[in-house]
C-alpha atoms as an extended CHARMM CRD file, in Angstrom:
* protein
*
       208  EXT
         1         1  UNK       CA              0.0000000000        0.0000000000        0.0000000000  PROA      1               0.0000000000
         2         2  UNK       CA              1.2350000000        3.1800000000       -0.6550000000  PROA      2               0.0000000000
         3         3  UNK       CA              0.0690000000        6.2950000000        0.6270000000  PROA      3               0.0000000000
         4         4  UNK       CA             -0.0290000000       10.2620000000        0.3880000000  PROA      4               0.0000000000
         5         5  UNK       CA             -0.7410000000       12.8580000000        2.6200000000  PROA      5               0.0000000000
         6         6  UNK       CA             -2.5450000000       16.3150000000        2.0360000000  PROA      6               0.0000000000
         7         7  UNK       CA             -4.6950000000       18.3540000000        4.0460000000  PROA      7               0.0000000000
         8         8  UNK       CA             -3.9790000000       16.3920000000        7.0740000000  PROA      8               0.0000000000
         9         9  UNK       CA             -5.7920000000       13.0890000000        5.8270000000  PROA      9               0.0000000000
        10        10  UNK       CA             -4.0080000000       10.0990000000        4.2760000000  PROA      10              0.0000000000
        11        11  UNK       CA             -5.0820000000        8.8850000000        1.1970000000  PROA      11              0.0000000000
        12        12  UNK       CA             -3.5230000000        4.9800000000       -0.0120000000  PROA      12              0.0000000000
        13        13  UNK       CA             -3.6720000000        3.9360000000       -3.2180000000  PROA      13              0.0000000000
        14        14  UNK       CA             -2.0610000000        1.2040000000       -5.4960000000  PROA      14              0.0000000000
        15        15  UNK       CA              0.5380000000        1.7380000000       -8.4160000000  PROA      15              0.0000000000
        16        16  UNK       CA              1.4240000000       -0.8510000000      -10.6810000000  PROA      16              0.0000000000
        17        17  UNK       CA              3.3940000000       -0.6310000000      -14.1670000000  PROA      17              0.0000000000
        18        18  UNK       CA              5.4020000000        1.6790000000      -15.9220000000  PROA      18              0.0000000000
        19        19  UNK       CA              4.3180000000        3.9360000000      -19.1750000000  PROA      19              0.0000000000
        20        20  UNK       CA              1.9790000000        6.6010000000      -19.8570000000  PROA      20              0.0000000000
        21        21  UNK       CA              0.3590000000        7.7600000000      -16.9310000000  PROA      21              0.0000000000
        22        22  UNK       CA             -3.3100000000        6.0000000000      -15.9350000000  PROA      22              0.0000000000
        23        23  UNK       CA             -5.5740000000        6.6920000000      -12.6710000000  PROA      23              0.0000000000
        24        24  UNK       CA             -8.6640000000        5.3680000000      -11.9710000000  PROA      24              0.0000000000
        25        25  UNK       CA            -11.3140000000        6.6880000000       -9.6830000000  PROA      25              0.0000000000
        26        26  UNK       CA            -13.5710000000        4.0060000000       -8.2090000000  PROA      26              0.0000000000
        27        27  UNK       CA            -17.5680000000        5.0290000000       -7.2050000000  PROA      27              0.0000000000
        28        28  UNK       CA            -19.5000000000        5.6040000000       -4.2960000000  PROA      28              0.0000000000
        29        29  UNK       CA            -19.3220000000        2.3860000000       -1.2800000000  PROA      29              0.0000000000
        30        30  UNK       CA            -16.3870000000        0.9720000000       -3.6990000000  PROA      30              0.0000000000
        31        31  UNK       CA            -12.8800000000        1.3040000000       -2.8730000000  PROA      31              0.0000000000
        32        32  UNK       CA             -9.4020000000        1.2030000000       -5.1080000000  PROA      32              0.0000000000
        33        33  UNK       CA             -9.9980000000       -2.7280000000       -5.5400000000  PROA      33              0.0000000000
        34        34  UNK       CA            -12.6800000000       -2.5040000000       -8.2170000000  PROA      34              0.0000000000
        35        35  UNK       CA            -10.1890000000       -1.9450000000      -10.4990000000  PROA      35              0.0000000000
        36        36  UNK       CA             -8.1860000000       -5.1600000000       -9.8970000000  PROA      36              0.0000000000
        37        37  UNK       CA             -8.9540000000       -6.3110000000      -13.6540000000  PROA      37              0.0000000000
        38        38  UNK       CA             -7.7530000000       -3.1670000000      -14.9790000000  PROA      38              0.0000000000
        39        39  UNK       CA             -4.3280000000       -2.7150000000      -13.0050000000  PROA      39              0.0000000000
        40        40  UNK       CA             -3.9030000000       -6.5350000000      -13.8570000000  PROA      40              0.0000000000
        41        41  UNK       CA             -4.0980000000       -6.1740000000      -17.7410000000  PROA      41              0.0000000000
        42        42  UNK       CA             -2.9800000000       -2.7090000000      -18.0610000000  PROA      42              0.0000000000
        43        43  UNK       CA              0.1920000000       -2.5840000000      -16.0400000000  PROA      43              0.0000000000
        44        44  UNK       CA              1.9550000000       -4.1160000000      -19.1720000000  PROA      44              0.0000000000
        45        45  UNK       CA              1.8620000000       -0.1950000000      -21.0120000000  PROA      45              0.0000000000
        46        46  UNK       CA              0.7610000000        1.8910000000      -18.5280000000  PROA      46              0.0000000000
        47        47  UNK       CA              1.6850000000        3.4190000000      -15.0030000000  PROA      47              0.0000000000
        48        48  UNK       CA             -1.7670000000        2.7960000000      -13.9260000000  PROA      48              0.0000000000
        49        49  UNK       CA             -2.7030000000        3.9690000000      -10.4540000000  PROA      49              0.0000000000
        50        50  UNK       CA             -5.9760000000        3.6660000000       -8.5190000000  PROA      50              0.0000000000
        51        51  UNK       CA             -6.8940000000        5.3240000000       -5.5030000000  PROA      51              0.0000000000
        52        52  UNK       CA             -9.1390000000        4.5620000000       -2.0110000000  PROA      52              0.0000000000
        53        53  UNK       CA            -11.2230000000        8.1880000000       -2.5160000000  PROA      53              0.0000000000
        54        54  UNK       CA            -11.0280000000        9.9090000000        1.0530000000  PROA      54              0.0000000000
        55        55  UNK       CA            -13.3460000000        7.9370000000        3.7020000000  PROA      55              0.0000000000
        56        56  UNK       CA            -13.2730000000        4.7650000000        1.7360000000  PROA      56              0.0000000000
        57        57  UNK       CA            -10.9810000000        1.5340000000        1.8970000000  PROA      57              0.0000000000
        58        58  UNK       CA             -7.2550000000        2.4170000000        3.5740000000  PROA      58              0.0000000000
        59        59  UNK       CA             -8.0730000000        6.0610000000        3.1060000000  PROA      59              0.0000000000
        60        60  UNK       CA             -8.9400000000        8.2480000000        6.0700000000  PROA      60              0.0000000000
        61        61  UNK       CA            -12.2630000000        9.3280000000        7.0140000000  PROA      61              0.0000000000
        62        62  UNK       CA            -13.0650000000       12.8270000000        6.3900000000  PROA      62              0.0000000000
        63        63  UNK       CA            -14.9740000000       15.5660000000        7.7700000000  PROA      63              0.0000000000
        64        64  UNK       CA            -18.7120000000       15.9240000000        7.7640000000  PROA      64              0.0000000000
        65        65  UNK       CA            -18.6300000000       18.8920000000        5.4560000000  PROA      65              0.0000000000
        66        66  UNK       CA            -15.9450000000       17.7220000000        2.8180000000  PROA      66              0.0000000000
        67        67  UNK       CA            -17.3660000000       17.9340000000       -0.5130000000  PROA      67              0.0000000000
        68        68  UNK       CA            -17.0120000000       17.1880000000       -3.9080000000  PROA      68              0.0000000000
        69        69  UNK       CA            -14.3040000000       20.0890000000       -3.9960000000  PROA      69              0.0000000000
        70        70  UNK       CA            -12.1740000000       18.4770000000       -1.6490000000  PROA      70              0.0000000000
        71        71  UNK       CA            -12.6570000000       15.2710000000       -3.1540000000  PROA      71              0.0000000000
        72        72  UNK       CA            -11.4460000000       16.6690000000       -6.2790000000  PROA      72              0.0000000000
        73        73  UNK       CA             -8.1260000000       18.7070000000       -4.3570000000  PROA      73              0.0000000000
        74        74  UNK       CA             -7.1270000000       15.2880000000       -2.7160000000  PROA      74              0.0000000000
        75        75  UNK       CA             -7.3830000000       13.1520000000       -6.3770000000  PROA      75              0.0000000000
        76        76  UNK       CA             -5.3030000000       16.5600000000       -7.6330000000  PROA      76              0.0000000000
        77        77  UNK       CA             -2.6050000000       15.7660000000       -4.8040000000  PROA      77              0.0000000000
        78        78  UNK       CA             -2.3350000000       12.5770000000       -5.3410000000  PROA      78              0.0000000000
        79        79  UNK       CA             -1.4210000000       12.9190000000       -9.4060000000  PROA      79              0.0000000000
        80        80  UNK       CA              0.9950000000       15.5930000000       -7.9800000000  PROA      80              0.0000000000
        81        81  UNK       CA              2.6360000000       13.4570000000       -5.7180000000  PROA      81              0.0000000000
        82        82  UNK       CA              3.3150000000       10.4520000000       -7.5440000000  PROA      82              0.0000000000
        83        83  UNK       CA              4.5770000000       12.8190000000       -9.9070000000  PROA      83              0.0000000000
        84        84  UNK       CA              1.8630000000       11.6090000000      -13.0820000000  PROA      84              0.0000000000
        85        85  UNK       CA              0.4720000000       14.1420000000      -13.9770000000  PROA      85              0.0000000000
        86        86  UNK       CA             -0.6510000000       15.4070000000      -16.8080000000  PROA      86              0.0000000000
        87        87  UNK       CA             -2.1420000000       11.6860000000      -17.2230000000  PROA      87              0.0000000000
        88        88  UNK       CA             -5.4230000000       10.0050000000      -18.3140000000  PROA      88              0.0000000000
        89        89  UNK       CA             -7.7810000000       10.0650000000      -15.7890000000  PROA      89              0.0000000000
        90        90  UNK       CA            -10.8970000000        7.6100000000      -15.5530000000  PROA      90              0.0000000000
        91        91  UNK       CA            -14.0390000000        7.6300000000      -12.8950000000  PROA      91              0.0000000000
        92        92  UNK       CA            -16.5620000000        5.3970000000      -12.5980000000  PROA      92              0.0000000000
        93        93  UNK       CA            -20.1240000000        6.5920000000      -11.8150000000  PROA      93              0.0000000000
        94        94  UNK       CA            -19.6340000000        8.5810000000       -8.8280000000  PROA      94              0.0000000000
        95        95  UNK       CA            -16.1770000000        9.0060000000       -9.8850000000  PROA      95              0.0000000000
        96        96  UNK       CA            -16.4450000000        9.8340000000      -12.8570000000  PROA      96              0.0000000000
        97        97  UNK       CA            -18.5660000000       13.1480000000      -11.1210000000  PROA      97              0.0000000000
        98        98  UNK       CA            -14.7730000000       13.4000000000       -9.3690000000  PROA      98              0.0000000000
        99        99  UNK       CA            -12.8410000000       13.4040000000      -12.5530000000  PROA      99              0.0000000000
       100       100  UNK       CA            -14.9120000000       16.0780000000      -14.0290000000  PROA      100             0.0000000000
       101       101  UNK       CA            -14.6910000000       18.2410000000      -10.5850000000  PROA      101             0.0000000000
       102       102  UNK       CA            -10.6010000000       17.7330000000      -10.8910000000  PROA      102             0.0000000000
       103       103  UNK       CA            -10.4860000000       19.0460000000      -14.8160000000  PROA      103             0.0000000000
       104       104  UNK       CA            -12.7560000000       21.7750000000      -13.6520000000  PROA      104             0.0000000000
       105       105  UNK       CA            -10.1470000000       22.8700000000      -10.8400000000  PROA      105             0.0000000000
       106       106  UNK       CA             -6.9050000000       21.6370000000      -12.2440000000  PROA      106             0.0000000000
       107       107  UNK       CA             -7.2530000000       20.9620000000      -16.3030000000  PROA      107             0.0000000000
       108       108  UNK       CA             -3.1160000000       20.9070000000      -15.9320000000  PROA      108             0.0000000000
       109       109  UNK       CA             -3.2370000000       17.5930000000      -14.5790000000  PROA      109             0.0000000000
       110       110  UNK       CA             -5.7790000000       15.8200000000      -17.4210000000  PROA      110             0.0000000000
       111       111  UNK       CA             -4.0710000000       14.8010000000      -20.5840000000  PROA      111             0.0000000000
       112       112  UNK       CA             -7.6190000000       13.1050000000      -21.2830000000  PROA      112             0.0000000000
       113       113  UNK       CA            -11.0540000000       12.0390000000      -19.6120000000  PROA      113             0.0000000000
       114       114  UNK       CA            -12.3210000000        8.6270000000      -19.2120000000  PROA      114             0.0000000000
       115       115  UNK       CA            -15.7560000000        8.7170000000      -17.9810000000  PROA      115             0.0000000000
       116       116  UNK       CA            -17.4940000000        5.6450000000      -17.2040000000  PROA      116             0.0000000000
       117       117  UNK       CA            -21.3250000000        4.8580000000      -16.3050000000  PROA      117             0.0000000000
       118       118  UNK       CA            -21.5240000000        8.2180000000      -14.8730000000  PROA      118             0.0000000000
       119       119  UNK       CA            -23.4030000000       11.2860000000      -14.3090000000  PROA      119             0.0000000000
       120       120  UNK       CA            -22.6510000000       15.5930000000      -14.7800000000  PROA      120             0.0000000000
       121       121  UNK       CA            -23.1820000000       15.5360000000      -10.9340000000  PROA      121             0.0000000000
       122       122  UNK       CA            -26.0110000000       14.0200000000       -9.8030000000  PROA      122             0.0000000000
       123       123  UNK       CA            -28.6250000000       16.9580000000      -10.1510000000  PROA      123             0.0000000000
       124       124  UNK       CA            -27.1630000000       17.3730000000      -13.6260000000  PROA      124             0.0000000000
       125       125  UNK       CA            -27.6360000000       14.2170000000      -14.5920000000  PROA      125             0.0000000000
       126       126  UNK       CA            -30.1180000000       12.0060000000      -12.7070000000  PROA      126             0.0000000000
       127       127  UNK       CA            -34.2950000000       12.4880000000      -11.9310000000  PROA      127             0.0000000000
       128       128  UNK       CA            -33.5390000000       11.6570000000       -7.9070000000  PROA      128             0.0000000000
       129       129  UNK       CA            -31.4340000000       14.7540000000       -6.6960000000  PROA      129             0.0000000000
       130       130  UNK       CA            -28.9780000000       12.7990000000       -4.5000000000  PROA      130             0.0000000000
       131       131  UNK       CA            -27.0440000000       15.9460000000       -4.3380000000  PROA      131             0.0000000000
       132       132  UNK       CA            -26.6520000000       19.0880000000       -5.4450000000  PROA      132             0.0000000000
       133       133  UNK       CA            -23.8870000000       19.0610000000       -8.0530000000  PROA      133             0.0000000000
       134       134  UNK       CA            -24.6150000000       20.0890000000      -11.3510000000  PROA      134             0.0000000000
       135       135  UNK       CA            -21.8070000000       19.7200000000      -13.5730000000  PROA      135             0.0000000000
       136       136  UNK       CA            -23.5520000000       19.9540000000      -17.0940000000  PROA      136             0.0000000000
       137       137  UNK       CA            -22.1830000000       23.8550000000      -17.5020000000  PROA      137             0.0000000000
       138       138  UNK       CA            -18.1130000000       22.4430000000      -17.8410000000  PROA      138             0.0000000000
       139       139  UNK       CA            -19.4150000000       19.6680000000      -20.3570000000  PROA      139             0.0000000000
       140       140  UNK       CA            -19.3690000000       22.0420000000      -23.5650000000  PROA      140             0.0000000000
       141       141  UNK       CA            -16.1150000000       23.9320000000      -22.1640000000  PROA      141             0.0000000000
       142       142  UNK       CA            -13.6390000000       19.9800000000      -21.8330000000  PROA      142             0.0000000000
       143       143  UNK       CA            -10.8760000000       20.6770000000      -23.9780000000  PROA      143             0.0000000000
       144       144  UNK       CA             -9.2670000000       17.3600000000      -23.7230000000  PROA      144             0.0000000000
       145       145  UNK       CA            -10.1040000000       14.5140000000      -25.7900000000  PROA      145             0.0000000000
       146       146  UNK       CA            -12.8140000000       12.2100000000      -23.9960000000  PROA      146             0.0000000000
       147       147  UNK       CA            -13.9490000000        8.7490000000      -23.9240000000  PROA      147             0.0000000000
       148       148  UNK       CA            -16.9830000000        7.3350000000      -22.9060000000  PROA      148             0.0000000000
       149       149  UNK       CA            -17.8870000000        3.8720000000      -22.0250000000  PROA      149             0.0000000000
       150       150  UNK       CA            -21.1940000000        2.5360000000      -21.3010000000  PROA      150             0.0000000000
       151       151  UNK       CA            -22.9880000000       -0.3080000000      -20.4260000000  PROA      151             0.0000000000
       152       152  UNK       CA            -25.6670000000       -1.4060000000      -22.3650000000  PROA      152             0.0000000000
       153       153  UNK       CA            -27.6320000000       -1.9490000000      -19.7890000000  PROA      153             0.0000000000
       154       154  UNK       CA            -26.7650000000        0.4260000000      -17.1250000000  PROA      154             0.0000000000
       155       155  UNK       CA            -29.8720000000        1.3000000000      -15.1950000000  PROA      155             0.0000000000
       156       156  UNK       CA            -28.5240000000        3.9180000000      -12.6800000000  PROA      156             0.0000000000
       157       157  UNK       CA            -27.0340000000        5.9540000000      -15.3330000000  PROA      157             0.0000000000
       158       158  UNK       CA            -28.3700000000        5.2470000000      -18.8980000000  PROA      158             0.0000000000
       159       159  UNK       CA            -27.5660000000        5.8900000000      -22.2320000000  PROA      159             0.0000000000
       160       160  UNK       CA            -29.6760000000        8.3210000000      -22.5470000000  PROA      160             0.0000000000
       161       161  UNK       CA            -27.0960000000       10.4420000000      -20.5220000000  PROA      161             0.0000000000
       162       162  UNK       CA            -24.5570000000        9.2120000000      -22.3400000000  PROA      162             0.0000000000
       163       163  UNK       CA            -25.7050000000       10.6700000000      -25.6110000000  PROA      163             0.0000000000
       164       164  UNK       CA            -26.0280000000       14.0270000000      -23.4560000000  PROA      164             0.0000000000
       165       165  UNK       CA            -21.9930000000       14.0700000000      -22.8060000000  PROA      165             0.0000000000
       166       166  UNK       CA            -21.9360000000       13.1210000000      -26.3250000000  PROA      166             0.0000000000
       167       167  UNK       CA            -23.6960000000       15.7790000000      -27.8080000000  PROA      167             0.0000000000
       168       168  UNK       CA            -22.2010000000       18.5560000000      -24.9820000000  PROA      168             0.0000000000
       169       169  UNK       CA            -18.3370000000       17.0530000000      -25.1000000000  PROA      169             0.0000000000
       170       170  UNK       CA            -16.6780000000       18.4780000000      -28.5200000000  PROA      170             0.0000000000
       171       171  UNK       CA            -13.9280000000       15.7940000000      -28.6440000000  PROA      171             0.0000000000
       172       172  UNK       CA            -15.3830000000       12.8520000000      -27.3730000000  PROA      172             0.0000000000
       173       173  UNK       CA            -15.8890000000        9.0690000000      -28.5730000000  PROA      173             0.0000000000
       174       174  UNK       CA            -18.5650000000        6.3350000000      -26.7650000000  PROA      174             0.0000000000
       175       175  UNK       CA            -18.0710000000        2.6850000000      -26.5280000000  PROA      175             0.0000000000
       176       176  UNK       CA            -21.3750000000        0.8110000000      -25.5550000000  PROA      176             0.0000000000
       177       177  UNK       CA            -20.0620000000       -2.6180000000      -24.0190000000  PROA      177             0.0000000000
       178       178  UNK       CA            -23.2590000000       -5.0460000000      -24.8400000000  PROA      178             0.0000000000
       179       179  UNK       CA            -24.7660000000       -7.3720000000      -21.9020000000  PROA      179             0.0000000000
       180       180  UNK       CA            -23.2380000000       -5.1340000000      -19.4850000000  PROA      180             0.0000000000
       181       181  UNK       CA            -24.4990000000       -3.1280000000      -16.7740000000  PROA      181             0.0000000000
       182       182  UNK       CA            -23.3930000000        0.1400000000      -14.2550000000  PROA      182             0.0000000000
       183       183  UNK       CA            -20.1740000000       -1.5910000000      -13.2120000000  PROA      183             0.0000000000
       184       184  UNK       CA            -18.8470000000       -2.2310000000      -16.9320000000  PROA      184             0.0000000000
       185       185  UNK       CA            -15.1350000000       -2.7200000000      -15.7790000000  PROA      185             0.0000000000
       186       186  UNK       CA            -16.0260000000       -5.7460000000      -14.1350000000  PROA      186             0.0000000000
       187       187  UNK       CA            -19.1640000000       -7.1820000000      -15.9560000000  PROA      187             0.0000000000
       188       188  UNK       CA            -17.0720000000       -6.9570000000      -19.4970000000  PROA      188             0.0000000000
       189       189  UNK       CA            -13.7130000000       -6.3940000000      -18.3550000000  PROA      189             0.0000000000
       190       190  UNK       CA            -11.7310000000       -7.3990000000      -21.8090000000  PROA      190             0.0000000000
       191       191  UNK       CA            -13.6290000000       -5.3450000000      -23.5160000000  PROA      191             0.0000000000
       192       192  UNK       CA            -13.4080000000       -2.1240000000      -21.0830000000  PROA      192             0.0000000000
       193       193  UNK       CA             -9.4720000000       -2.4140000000      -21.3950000000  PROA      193             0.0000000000
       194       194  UNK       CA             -9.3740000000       -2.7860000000      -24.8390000000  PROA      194             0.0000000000
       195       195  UNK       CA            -11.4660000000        0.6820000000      -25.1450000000  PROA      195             0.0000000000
       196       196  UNK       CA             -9.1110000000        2.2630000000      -22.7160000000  PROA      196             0.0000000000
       197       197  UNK       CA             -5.9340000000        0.9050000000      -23.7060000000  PROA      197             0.0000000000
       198       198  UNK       CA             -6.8090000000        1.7590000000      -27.6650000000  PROA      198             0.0000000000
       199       199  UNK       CA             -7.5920000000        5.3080000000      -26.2450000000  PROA      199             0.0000000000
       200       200  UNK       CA             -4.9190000000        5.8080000000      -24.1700000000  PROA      200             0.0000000000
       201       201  UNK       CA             -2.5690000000        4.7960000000      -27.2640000000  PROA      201             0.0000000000
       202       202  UNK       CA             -3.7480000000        7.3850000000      -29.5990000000  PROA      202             0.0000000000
       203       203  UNK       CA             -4.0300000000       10.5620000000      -26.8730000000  PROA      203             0.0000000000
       204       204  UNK       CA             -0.3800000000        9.8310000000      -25.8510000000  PROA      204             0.0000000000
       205       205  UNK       CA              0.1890000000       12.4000000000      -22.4100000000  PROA      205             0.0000000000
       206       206  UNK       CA              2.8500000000       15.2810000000      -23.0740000000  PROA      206             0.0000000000
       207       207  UNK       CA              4.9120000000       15.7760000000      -19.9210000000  PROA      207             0.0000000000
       208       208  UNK       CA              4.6580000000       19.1180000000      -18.4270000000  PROA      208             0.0000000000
């Protein structure tokens, strides 16, 4: 386990590989370990690094008031510490609300955007307003290239909001992985790392 501190928490992740920078940003009640079938099949290209967000897995537990902001700061410190930065940057339904919050506050660090089964904040996105964010104003304003990848089947966050960051994103390209649901890295896992890896070849990161 490693681990970096900022703003008095600790926040572990796991790093595996060498290559072209690659972190993942796991979902609400998940922790880094959803992404076991990606670090396993990407570390053979990529430095691919995937977090425990603050207040889940090895990660310490945060404040009542930290918000999406701070979540963003921390994921920001982290790319900065392990030196990856500007790198490609995927999150995972509530993640993925993360990784748009950390190219709103620090675009430096994105080389591209990999959103996955997600949402523009959940009052941007969803009919239940589990919170307030409302991301849908930075959609039309992402200057990095973007890709999205669906399941077919997702439920909690349809493709019907996928077409939305299609439509609002000007460089973006969606994958639909068939017979698979909200959790598309581990329902269809070969074919999620094939989208990502065939991405992340073409958008190569420049260092800083």
């Amino acid at each position: 386990m490693n681990v970096v501190r900022t703003g008095g928490l600790e926040i572990a992740y796991e790093r595996v590989g060498e290559g072209p920078p690659l972190a993942f940003v796991h979902g609400a009640g998940e922790d880094g370990r959803v992404w076991q079938p990606q670090l396993a099949a990407l570390a053979d290209e990529f430095t691919v690094v995937a977090w425990d967000e603050p207040g889940a897995g090895r990660s310490s537990d945060v404040p009542a008031d930290f918000g999406l902001t701070e979540y963003a700061n921390c994921l920001a410190a982290l790319i900065e510490a392990v030196e990856l930065g500007p790198a490609h940057v995927a999150g995972i339904s509530w993640g993925g609300t993360v990784v748009l919050e950390l190219y709103r506050r620090h675009p430096e660090l994105v080389a591209t955007l990999i959103l996955a089964d997600t949402y523009a904040g959940w009052k941007g996105s969803l009919s239940a307003v589990m919170a307030e964010a409302d991301q849908r104003d930075l959609l039309p304003r992402i200057a990095v290239p973007t890709l999205l990848i669906w399941g077919e089947q997702d439920v909690r966050s349809p493709l019907s909001v996928a077409r939305q960051f299609e439509r609002a994103i000007p460089d973006t390209h969606l994958v639909v992985i068939p017979r698979a649901g909200d959790v598309s890295n581990l329902e269809r896992p070969e074919q999620f790392n094939a989208a990502v890896r065939q991405f992340c070849r073409t958008h190569s990161p420049q260092p800083i």
